[in-house]
C-alpha positions as CSV (number, residue, x, y, z in Angstrom):
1,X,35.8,-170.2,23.2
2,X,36.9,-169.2,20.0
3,X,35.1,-169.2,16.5
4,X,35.4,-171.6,14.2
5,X,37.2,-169.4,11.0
6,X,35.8,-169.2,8.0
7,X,37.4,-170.9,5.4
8,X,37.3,-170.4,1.0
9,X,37.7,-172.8,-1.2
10,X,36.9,-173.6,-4.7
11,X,33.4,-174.8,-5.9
12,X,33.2,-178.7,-6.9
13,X,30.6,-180.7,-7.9
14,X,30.2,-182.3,-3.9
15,X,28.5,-179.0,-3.3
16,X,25.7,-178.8,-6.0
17,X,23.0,-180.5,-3.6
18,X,23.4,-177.7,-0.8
19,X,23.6,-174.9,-3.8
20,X,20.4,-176.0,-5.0
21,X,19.1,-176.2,-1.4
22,X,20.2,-172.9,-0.5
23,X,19.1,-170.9,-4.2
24,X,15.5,-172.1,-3.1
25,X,15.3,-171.2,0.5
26,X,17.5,-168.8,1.0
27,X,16.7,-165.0,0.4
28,X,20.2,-163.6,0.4
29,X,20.5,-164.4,-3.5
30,X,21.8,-162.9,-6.6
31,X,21.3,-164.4,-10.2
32,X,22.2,-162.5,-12.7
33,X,22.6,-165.6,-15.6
34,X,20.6,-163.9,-18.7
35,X,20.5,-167.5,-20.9
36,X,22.0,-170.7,-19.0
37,X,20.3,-172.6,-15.9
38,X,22.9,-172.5,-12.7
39,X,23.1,-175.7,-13.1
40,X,24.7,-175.7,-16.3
41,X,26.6,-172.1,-16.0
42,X,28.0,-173.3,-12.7
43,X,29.6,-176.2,-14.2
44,X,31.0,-174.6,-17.2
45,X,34.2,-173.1,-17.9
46,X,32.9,-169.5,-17.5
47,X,32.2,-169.9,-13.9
48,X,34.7,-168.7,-11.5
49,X,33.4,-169.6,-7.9
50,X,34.3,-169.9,-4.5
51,X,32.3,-171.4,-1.0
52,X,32.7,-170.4,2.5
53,X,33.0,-173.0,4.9
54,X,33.1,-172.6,8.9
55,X,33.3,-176.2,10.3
56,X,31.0,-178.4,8.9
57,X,28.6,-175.5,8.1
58,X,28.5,-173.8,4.7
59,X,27.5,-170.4,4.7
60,X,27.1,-169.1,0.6
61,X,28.5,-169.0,-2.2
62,X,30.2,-166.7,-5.0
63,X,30.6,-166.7,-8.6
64,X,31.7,-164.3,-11.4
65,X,31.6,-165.3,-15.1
66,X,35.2,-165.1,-16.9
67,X,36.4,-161.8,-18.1
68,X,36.0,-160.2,-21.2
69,X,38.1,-158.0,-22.5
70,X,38.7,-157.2,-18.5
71,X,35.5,-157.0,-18.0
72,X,33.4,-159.5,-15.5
73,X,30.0,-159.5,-13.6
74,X,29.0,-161.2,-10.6
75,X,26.6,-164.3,-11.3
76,X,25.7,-166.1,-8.7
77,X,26.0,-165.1,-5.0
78,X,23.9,-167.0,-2.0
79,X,24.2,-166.7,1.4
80,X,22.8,-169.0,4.2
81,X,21.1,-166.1,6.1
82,X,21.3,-162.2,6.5
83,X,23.6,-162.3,9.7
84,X,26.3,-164.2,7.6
85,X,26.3,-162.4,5.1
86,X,29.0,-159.9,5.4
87,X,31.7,-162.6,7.2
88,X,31.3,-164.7,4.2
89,X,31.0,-161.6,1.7
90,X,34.5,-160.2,3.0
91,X,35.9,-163.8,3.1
92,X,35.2,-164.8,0.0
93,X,35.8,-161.2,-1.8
94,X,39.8,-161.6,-1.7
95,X,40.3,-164.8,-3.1
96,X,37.2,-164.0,-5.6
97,X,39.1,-160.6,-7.0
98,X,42.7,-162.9,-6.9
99,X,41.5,-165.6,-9.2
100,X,39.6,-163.2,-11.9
101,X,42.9,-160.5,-11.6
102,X,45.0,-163.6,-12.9
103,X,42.8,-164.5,-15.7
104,X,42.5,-160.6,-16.9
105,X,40.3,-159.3,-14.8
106,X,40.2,-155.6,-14.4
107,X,36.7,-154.2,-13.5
108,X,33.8,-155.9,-11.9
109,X,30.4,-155.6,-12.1
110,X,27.3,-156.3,-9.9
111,X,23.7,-155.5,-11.5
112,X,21.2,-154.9,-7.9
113,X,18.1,-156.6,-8.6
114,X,17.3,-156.4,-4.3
115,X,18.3,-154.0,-1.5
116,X,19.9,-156.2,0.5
117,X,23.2,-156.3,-1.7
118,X,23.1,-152.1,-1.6
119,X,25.1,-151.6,2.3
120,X,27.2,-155.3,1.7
121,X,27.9,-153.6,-2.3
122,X,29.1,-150.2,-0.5
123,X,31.1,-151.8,2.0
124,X,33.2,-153.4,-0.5
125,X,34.1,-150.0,-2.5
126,X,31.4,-150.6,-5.2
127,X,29.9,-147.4,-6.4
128,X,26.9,-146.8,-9.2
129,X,28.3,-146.6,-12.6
130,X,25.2,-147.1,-15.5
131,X,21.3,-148.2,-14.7
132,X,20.0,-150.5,-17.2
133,X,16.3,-149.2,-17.8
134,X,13.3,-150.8,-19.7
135,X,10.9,-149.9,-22.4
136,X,7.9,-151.5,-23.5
137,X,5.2,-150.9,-26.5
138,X,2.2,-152.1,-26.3
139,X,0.6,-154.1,-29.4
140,X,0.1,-152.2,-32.8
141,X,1.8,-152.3,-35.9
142,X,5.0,-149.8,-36.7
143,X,4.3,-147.9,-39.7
144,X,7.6,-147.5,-41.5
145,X,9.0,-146.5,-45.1
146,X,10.2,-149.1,-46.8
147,X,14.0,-150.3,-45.8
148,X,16.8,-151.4,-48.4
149,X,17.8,-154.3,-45.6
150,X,16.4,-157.7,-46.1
151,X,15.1,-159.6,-43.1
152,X,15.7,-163.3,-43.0
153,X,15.5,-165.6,-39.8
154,X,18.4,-167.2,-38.1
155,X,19.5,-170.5,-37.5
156,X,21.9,-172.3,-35.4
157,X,24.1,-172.5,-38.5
158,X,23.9,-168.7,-38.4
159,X,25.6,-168.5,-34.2
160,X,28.9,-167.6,-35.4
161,X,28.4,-164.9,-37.6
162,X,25.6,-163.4,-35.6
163,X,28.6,-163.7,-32.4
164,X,31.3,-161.8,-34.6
165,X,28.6,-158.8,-35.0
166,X,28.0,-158.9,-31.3
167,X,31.3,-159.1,-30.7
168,X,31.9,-155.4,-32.9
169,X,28.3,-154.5,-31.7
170,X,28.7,-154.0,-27.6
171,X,31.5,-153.1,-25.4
172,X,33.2,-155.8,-23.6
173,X,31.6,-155.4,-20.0
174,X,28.1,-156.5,-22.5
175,X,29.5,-159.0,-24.5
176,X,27.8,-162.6,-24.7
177,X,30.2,-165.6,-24.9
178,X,29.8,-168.1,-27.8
179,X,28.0,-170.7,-25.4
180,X,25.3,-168.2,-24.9
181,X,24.8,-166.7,-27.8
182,X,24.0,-170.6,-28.8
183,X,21.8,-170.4,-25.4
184,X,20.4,-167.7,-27.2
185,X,19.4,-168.8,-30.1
186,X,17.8,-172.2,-29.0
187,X,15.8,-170.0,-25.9
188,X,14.5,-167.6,-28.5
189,X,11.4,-167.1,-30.1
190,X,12.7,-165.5,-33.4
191,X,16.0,-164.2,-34.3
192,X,16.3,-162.5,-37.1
193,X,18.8,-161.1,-39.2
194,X,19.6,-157.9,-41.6
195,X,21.4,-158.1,-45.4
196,X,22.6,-155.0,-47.0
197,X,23.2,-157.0,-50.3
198,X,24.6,-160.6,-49.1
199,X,26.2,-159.2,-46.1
200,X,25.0,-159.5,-42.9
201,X,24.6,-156.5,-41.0
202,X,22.8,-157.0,-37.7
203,X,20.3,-159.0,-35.9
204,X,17.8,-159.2,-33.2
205,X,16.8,-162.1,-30.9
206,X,13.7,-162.2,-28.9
207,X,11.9,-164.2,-26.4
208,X,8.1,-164.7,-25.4
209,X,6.8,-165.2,-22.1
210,X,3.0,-165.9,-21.7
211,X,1.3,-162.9,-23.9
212,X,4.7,-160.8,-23.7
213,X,7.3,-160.5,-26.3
214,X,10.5,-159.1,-25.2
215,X,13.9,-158.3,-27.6
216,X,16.5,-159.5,-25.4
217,X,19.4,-158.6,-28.7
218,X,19.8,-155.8,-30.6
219,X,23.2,-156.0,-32.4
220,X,24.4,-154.1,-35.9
221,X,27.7,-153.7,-36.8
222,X,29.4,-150.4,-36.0
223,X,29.7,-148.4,-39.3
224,X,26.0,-149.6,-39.9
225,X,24.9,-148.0,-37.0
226,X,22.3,-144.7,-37.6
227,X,21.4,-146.1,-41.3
228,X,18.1,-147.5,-40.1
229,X,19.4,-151.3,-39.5
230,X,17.9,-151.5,-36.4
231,X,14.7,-149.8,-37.1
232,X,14.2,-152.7,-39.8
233,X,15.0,-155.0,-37.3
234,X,12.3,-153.6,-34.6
235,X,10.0,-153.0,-36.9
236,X,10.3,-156.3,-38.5
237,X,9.9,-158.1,-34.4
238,X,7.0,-155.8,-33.8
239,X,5.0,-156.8,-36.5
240,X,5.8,-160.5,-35.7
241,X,4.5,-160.3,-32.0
242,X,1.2,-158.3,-33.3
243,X,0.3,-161.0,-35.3
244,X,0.5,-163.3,-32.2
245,X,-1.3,-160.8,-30.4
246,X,0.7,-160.1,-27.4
247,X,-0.2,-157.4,-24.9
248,X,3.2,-156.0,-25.1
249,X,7.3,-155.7,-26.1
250,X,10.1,-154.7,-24.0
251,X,13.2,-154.5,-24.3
252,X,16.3,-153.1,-21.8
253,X,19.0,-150.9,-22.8
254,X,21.6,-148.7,-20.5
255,X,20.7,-145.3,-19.4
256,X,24.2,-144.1,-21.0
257,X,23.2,-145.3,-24.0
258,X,21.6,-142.7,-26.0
259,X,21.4,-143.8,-29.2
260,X,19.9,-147.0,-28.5
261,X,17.2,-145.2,-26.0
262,X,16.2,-142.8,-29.3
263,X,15.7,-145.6,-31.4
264,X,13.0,-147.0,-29.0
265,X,11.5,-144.5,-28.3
266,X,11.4,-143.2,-32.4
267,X,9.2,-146.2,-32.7
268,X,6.6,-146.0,-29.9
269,X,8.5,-147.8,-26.5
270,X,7.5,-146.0,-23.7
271,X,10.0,-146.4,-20.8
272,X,7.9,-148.2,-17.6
273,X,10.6,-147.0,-14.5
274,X,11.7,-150.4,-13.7
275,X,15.3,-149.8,-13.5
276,X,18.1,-152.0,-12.2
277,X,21.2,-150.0,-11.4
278,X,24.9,-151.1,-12.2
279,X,27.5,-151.0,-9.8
280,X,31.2,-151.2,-10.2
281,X,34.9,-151.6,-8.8
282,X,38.2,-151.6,-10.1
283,X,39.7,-154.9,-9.6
């Protein structure tokens, strides 16, 4: 008798109940959405996603955010158990990489949180390309020299300008969209922002989770960058969180990021080890 194929076709709205069913129970499953709920990413226009199908079955799903400046990651990816995982991987792959390849596309990226993606990741041609690695400081006050940048918190009437910094700030493959920089801002604790003069300059935005603070942004414009903008910035969120006596602040950074890793650890972050590599492939 022969199998059933497996057929792709685009996500719809008619398959939101057995998403939902199969993000809770299933633990094939890759999220990698830093500021919008599934539901809401999946239904946007950023999302770019594909089911498998074989008969009446549905065996997972696949999504990847627009690209960026060629530049996409892999969102959402769900499988119904581990023995399917590869026949729907490889099915949906093609038309995955066809769809982002016409709307720019030209390298994507997959950040491992679990093992189980490492042998599917590798049979696919991914291969390790950065590590995003954490730091954290535990609660006490930064004692720094005064700073010719003044801090002033941000509003939602502040999104766009804080976006066009981010936009200069990061490389495309890191960029935020608009929608989630205003994700951002509504999820955060405290964003702040540095003036040289009237001009802005850079920002932060942070979250807080129980008795944990963690800087989720760190953005200053390019030629500001080494002039002790960010060190205002951190300093300024440190002292913030102390006074609300959490046990701790992390933040993440890339391990090919130098500069950024010297600033942390200039002002007392520690890195823990809890790394999360980054694996890529040439569209």
């Amino acid at each position: 008798m022969t199998e059933t194929p497996i057929r792709i076709i685009p996500y719809t709205r008619g398959f939101r109940s057995t998403l939902n069913d199969m993000l809770f129970f299933s633990n094939q499953l890759h999220l990698h959405l830093d500021w919008s709920h599934v539901d809401t990413w999946i239904h946007s226009p950023d999302a770019v996603v594909w089911v498998a199908t074989q008969g009446e079955r549905i065996l997972g799903f696949l999504g990847a955010s627009r690209p960026i400046g060629g530049n996409t990651w892999i969102r959402v990816a769900v499988f119904k158990d581990e023995s399917i995982v590869m026949p729907a991987l490889n099915a949906l792959w093609k038309p995955l990489k066809t769809a982002l390849s016409a709307l720019g596309g030209t390298d994507i990226y997959w950040m491992i949180f679990d093992d189980w993606l490492i042998m599917p990741l590798r049979e696919l041609g991914f291969y390790p390309t950065d590590e995003v690695v954490t730091f954290v400081r535990y609660n006490a006050p930064i004692l720094l020299k005064s700073t010719p940048y003044a801090i002033h918190s941000a509003n939602m009437n502040d999104v766009e300008r804080l976006y066009e910094i981010d936009c200069k700030a990061f490389a495309p493959m890191w960029q935020m969209t608009l929608d989630d920089m205003r994700h951002a801002r509504r999820s955060a604790a405290v964003c702040t922002m540095a003036l040289d003069g009237d001009t802005v300059v850079g920002y932060q935005l942070s979250t807080s989770h129980h008795h944990n603070g963690h800087l989720a942004r760190l953005a200053v414009l390019p030629h500001m960058q080494g002039k002790g903008v960010g060190s205002a910035l951190v300093t300024d969120l440190v002292r913030y969180f102390t006074r609300r006596h959490t046990d701790y602040v992390s933040v993440n950074t890339q391990l090919s990021n130098l500069a950024s890793q010297h600033l942390y650890t200039k002002l007392g972050f520690i890195r823990n080890g809890y790394d999360m590599p980054v694996w890529g492939l040439k569209i």
